[in-house]
N, C-alpha and C positions, 0 to 999 in steps of 0.2 A: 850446502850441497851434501854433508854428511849428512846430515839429520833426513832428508829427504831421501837418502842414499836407504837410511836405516828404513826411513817408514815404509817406501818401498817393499824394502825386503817382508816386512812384518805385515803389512797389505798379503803379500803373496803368499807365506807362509797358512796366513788364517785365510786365505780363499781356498790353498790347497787341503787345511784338514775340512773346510766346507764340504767340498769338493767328493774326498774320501768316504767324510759321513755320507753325503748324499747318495755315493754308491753304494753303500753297506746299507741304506736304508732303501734303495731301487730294490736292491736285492731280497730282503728278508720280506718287504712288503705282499707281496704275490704270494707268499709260505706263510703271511700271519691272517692273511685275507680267506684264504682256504682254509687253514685249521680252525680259527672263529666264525666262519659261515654260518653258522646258527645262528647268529648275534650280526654280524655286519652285513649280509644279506638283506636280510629285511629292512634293517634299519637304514642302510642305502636306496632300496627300493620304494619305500616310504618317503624318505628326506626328496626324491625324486619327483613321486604323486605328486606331495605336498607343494614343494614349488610348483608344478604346473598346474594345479589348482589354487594357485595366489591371487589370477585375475581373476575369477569367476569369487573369493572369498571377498575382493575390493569390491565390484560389482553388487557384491549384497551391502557391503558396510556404508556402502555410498545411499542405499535406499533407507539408512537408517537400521539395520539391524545389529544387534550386538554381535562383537567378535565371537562369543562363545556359540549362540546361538548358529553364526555364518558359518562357523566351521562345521560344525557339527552339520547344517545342511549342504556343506560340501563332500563330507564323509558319506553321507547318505546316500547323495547323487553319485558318487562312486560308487560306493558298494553297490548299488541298485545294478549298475550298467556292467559292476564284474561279475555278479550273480548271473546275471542275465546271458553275457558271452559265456561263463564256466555251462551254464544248464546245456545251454544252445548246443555247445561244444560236446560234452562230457558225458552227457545218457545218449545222443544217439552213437556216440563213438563206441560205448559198452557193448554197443547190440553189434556192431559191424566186428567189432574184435570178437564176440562170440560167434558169429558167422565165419572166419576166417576157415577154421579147421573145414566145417563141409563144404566150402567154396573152393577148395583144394583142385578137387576134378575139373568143376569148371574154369579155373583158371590156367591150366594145363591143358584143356581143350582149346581156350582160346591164343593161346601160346603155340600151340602146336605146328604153325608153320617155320617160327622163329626156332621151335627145336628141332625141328628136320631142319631146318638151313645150319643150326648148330652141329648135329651131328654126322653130315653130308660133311662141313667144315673141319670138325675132327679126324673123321676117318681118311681123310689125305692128310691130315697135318700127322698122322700114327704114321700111313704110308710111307710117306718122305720120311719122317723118322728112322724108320726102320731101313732105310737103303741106306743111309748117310751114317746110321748112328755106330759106333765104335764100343765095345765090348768093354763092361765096366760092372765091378763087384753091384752087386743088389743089395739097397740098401734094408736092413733089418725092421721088421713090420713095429708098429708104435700102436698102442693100447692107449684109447683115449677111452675118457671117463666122460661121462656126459650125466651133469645133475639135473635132476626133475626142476621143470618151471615151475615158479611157482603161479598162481590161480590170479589173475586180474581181481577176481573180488579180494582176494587174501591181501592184495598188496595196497589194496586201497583203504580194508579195514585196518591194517595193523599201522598206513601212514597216515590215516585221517588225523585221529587227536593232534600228533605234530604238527599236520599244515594249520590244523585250528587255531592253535596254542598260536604259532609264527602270526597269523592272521590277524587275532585281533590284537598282538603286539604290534604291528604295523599300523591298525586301524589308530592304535591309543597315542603312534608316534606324530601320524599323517593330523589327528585330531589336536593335539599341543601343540603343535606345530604352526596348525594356520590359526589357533586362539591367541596365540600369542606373539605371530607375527608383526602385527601396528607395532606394539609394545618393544618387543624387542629390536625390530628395523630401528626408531625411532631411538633406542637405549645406544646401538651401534653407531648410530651418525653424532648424538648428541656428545659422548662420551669422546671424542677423537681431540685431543689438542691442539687444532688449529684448524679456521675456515677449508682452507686449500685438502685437508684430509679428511673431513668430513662430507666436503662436496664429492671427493674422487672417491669414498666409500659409499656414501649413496649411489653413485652412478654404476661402481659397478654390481654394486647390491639390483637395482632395476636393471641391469644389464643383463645379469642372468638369469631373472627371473623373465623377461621378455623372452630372450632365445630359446630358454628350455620350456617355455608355455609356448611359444609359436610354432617351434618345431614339434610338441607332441601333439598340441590342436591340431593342427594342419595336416601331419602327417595320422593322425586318426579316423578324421576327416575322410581325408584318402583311403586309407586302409576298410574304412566302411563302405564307400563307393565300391572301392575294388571288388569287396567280398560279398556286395549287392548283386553287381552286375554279375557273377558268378554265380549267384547261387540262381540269378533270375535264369541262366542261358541253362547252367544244371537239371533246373527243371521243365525246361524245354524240351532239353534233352532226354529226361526220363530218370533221371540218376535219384536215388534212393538219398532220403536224408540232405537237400540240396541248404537249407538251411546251416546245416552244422556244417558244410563243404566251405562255405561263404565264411561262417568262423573261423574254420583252422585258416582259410585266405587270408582273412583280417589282421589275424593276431601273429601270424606265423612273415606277413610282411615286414611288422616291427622290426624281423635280423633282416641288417641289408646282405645281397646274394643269396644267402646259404638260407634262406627264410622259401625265396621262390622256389628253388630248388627240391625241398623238403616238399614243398607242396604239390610238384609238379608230380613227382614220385608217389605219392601218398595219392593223386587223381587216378594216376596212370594202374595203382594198385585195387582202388573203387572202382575202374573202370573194367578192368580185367574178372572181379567180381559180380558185376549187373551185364553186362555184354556178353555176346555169344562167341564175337570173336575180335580179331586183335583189332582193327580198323573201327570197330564203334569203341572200343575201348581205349584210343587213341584222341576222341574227340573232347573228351572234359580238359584231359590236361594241356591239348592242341586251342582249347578255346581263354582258358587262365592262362598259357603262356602269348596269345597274342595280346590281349588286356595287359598281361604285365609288362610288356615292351612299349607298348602305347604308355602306360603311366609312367615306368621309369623313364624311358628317353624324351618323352614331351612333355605331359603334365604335371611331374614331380619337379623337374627344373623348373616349370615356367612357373610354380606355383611361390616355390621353397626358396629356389637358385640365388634370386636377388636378394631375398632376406639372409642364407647363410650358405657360406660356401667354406666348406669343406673338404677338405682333398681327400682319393680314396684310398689312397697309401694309406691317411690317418682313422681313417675308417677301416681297414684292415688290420691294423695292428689296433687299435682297441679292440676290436671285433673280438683276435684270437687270444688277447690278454682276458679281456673278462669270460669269455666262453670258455678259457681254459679254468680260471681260478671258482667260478661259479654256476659252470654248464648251461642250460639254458634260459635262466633266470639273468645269468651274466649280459649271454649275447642280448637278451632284450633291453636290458642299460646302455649296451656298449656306448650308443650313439648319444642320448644322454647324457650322462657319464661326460664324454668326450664335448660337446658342448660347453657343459658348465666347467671345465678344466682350461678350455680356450681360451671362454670369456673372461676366467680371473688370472690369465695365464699371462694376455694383451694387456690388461691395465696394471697389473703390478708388474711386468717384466718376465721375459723368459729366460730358462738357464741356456749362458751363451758360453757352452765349452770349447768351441774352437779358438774365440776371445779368449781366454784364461791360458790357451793350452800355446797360441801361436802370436797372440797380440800383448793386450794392454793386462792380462790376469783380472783379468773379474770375469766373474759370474752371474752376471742377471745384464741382460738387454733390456731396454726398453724399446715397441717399437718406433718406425719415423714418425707416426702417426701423431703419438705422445709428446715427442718431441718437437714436435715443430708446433703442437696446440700451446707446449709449458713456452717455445719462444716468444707464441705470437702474443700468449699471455702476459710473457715480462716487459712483452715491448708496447703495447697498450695500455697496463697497468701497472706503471712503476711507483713503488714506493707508494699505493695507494692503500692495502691492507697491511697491518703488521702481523704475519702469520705466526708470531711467536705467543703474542696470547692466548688464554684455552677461550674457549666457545662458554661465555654466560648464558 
């Protein structure tokens, strides 16, 4: 009873400095992530691609090609298809940002009911003010400083080399990556001391590599359609550039909410641009927000739903951790990101602080799921493998 008395205790102890560390390291992570952005940015963003270009790299190596060579045609087909969105994207956006300034008038005109209802709206809210309002020092005028913008071209010649540089660091990671994946899969299972942890590292080795490739396929998939049929209604509609409209649609759905939102804005701002007045300039973003409620509430569940269901609490709080720690490069991992943390999350156990803090003192759950496969495993196969041997 002693001796159990003591392990106890010495159990608790080294769960509580676990425990500790893991806080101090919740904490610093978020501040080490942002100062090395340079370096963990991409190399995340990359480690990302790369997995979800695992099945399309098997896909080649099954027809017989060499790993080296499959990767490198997977790097290709990427690059081709981001090339492709950046162009789509990026030179007609130049020319609309350099129309901004004399589109000024016209978008002021076409506003102009919405600011007569504004200032009809003011001028009683000054009224009522001034009967009601009570006699109170003025406060002291403040001198703000307002710095020169700087020049869209300046900003893109002085950040090009950098996103270069990051770029093909990312290409060179995404490319070792899927070369040497057979190899290294195959080094991680083989290497494990015993059947029973080499089977549960394979599985969740393919584990996440399925969810993070069916969720980015799919939901790209999607994001193409979306940004199709948009650009298709766009130029029905008459709207300048409808091609590039469809890209920021695409790429800009990757954030969940705050993705549609940005776009809806960014329409309503094209439209206020090409239209005379507020009701035709109402219609682009009136036509992407009915598309996007059709795919979020119908076609994105019925598509996605059954393969991965994730809660949006948990998609909100990734969402505003990595969009805080890595702005918009973040938010487009968020969801990623949060997948692959799931999936290794469930098979090794999660941390179970309310356990430690109010029950038995431990720190990691396993779920039922697990549990009841390891029973059903003991109780059909007993004493048939000796798991203490390494893997010849």
């Amino acid at each position: 009873m002693l001796s159990e008395a003591v392990s106890a205790k010495r159990d608790r102890l080294l769960a509580s400095l676990t425990l500790i560390a893991g806080i101090g390291l919740v904490v610093a992570t978020p501040f080490a992530l942002s100062a090395g952005a340079e370096f963990f940015m991409p190399v995340t963003a990359a480690l990302v691609i790369a997995i979800a270009l695992v099945p399309m790299l098997e896909w080649l190596e099954r027809r017989g090609i060499p790993s080296k060579a499959s990767a490198g045609l997977c790097v290709i087909i990427f690059l081709v298809v981001a090339l492709f969105a950046i162009g789509s994207i990026v030179v007609p956006a130049t020319d609309w940002v350099a129309q901004v300034p004399g589109k000024i008038p016209k978008v002021r005109e076409a506003l102009s009911p919405v600011i007569q209802l504004y200032k009809h709206l003011d001028k009683f809210i000054d009224r009522t003010t001034q009967q009601i309002a009570i006699s109170s020092p003025q406060p002291q005028a403040r001198t703000v400083a307002v710095e020169q913008a700087h020049s869209t071209l300046g900003l893109i010649t002085s950040s090009a080399p950098h996103l270069l540089i990051q770029l093909f660091f990312s290409l060179l990671v995404i490319f070792f990556f899927l070369a040497g994946w057979t190899a290294m899969r195959k080094k991680t299972i083989v290497s494990r001391g015993s059947f029973e942890g080499a089977l549960t590292t394979a599985r969740v080795i393919q584990q996440v590599v399925d969810a993070t490739s069916t969720y980015l396929g799919t939901i790209t998939l999607i994001n193409a359609g979306l940004g199709t049929l948009t650009a298709l209604v766009l130029w029905w509609l008459g709207m300048p550039s409808p091609i590039m409209w469809g890209g920021i649609v695409a790429v800009a759905n990757y954030i969940p909410y705050l993705g549609p939102i940005v776009c809806a804005c960014l329409l309503l701002l094209g439209g206020l641009m090409t239209y005379p007045d507020i009701w035709g300039a109402l219609m682009p973003p009136a036509a992407f927000i009915s598309f996007h409620l059709v795919e979020a509430n119908f076609f994105t569940p019925m598509v996605v739903g059954h393969r991965l269901t994730i809660s949006p609490l948990s998609i909100l709080i990734s969402l505003s951790f990595w969009a805080w720690v890595w702005g918009t490069t973040g938010a487009l991992l968020a969801v990623p990101l949060l997948i692959i943390m799931k999936t290794i999350f469930s098979a090794a156990g999660t941390p179970d602080i309310a356990g430690f803090l109010f029950e038995h003192g431990t720190l990691t759950h396993v779920g039922d799921a697990n549990e009841e496969e390891e029973d059903s495993r003991q109780e059909m196969e007993p004493a048939m493998v000796d798991t203490s041997k390494p893997l010849s």
